[in-house]
Each structure stands twice: as structure tokens, then as C-alpha cells.
C-alpha positions as CSV (number, residue, x, y, z in Angstrom):
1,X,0.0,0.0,0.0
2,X,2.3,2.2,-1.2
3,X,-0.7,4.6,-2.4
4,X,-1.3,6.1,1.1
5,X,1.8,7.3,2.3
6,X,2.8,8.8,-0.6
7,X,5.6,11.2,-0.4
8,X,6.4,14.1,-2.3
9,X,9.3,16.5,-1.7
10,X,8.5,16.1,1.8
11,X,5.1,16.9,2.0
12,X,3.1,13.7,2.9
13,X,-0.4,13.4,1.3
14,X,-3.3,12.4,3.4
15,X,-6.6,11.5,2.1
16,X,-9.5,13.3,4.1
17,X,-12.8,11.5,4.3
18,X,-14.7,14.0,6.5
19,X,-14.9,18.1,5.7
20,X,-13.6,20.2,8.9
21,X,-17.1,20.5,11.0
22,X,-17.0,24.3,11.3
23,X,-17.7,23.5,7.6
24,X,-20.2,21.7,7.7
25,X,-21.9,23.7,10.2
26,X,-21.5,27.1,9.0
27,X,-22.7,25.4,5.4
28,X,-26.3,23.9,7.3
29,X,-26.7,27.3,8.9
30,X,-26.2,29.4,5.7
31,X,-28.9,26.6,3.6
32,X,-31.1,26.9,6.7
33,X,-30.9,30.5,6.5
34,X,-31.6,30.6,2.4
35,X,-34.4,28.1,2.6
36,X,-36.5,30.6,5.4
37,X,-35.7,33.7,3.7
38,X,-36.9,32.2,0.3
39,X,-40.1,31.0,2.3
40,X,-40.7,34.7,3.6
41,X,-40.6,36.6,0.5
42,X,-42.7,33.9,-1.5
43,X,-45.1,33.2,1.4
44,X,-45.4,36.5,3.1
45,X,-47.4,38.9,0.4
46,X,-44.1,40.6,-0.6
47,X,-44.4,42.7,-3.7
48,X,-42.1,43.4,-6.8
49,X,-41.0,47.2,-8.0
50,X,-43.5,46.6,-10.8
51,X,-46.7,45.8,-8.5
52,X,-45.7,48.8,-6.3
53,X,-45.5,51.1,-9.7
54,X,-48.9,49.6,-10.7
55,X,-50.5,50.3,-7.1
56,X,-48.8,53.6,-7.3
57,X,-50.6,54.8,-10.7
58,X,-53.4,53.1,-9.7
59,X,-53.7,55.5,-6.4
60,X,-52.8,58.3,-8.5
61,X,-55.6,57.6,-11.4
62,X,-58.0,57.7,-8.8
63,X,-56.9,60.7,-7.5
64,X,-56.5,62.3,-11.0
65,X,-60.4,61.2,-11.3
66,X,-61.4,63.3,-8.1
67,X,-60.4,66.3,-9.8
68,X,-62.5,68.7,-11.8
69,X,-62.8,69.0,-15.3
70,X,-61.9,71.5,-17.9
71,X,-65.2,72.1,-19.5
72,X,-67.6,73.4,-16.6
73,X,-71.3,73.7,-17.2
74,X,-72.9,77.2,-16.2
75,X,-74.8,75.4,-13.1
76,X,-71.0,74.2,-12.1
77,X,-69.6,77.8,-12.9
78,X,-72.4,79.5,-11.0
79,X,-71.7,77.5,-8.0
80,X,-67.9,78.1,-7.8
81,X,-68.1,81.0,-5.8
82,X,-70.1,79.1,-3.0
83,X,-67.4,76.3,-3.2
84,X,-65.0,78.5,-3.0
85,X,-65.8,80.0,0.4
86,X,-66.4,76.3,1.7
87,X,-63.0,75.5,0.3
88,X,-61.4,78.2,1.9
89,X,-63.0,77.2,5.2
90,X,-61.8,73.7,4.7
91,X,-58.4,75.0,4.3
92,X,-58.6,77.5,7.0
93,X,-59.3,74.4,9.5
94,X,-56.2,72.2,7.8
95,X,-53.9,74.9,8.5
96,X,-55.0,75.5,12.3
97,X,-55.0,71.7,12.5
98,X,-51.6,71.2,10.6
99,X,-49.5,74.4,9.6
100,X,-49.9,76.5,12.5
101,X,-47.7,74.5,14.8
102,X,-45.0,75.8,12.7
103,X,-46.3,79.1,10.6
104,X,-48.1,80.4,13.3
105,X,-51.6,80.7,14.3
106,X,-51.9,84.0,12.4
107,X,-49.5,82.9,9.8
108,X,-47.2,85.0,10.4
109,X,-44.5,82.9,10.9
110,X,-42.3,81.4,13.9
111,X,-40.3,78.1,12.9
112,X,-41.8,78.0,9.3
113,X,-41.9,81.1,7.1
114,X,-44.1,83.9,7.2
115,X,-47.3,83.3,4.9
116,X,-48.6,86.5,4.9
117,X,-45.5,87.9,2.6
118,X,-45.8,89.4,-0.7
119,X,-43.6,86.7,-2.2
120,X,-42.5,83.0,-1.7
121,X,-39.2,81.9,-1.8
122,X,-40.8,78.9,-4.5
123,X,-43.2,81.3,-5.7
124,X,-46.6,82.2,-4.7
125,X,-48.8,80.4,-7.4
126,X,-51.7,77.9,-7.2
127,X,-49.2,75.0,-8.6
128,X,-45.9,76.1,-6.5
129,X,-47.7,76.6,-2.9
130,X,-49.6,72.9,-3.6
131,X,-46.4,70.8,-4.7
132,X,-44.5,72.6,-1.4
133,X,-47.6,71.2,0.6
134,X,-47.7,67.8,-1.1
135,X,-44.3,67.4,-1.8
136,X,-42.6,69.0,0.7
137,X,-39.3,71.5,0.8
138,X,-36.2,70.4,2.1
139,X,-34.8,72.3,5.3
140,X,-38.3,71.6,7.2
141,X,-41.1,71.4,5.4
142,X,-42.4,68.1,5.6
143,X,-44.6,66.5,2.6
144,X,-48.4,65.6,3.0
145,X,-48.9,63.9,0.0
146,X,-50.3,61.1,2.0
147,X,-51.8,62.9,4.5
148,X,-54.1,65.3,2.7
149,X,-57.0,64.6,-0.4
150,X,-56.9,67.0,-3.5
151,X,-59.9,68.7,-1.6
152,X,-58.2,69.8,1.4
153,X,-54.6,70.7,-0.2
154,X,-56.8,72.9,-2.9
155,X,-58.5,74.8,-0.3
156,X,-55.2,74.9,2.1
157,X,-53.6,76.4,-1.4
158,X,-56.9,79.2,-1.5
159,X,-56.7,79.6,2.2
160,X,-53.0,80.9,2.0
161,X,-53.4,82.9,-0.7
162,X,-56.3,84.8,0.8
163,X,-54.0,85.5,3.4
């Protein structure tokens, strides 16, 4: 059996039967590991990029519906004034609720910006004061786009302007 001590240059060979056990161990745990983490994401509801970007223009298709269209009837045009009063209102109590904390409650200011200025520093339109509400500014103000409906950021949007 000259086959198992065989010798060469001085280093002796030696047939192992049996991987080290830290091996073997560290291989179970790591299989164990893949097998329950595979398990979770199949089992447990969890969504691709693409369902999320589905949900996502789903939400904002229904959101798009809510709004109002371009071509008003006379009725409709006759009863914007009334609807614009209960819009302010409506915004009026979102911003004692939500915006005073930090504007103030006569707007005038305190750890956000004063309201009541002639000028914003992102401008004072209808589209640039409701993207900082929904949206958000960076250096404070936080976004609401998941807090507030079309309706109450559109009459938070009239109520500061009537400021």
C-alpha cells in the first residue's frame, strides 16, 4: 500500500474522508438560512418594483379622477363662488390643524416662514404653494402627499393665498 503514504518533496499526502465541521456547520446554517428567507418573500405577500409602480398609478388615477374637469357647465360655474368659500373654510381648519404649529396661528410665521409675505421663496402660485404642501421643501417642510385629499390641499392652497 504504497498509495497512502505517498511522499512528495517532503510533504506527505493524506486522504480526508470528513470536511472540517466548522464547515459543515457554517454550510447547514447558511442553507437553513436561504431556505427561510426564500419561504418569507414567497409566502409572506411581498411585492415586486413593478406591482408597487402599478398600485402607485393606480392611487394616482383615482386621484386624477377626483379632480375637476376642464369644460364646466354654467350650473357648475355659477356654484364656484359658493365652493370656493367652503374650500377656503376647509383650508382654513387644515392649516389651524396642521400648519400653525409651525407658521403660526396667524400665519405670520415662527419656525416656518411667514405666509402673509408678498412673495414666496418657491413662488406664490396655485401650482408652487400645492407641490411645497404635497411634496414637501427640504430644510423643514415636511410633505403631506399622503396625509391630505386633493380637496383639502386645494382649499389649504386658496386659504393661504387669501392670506
Amino acid at each position: 500500500m504504497a498509495d497512502e503514504n505517498k511522499d512528495f518533496d517532503g510533504i506527505k499526502y493524506r486522504v480526508e474522508t470528513k470536511s472540517p465541521a466548522v464547515f459543515r456547520i457554517l454550510l447547514t446554517v447558511l442553507v437553513l438560512w436561504g431556505i427561510c428567507y426564500m419561504g418569507y418573500y414567497l409566502f409572506s405577500g411581498w411585492s415586486s418594483e413593478a406591482e408597487f409602480a402599478q398600485k402607485k398609478q393606480a392611487k394616482q388615477d383615482t386621484l386624477a379622477a377626483g379632480r375637476p374637469t376642464e369644460g364646466k357647465s354654467s350650473a357648475a360655474a355659477a356654484d364656484t363662488a359658493g365652493k370656493k368659500e367652503d374650500s377656503i373654510a376647509v383650508g382654513k381648519k387644515e392649516f389651524a390643524e396642521r400648519c400653525a404649529a409651525c407658521h403660526g396661528t396667524d400665519a405670520k410665521g415662527g419656525i416656518g416662514p411667514d405666509l402673509t409675505r408678498k412673495e414666496y421663496k418657491y413662488g406664490k402660485t396655485v401650482a408652487a404653494i400645492a407641490t411645497t404642501i404635497t411634496d414637501g421643501r427640504t430644510g423643514g417642510m415636511p410633505s403631506f402627499k399622503n396625509d391630505l385629499s386633493h380637496e383639502k390641499v386645494e382649499g389649504l392652497v386658496k386659504y393661504i393665498i387669501s392670506l
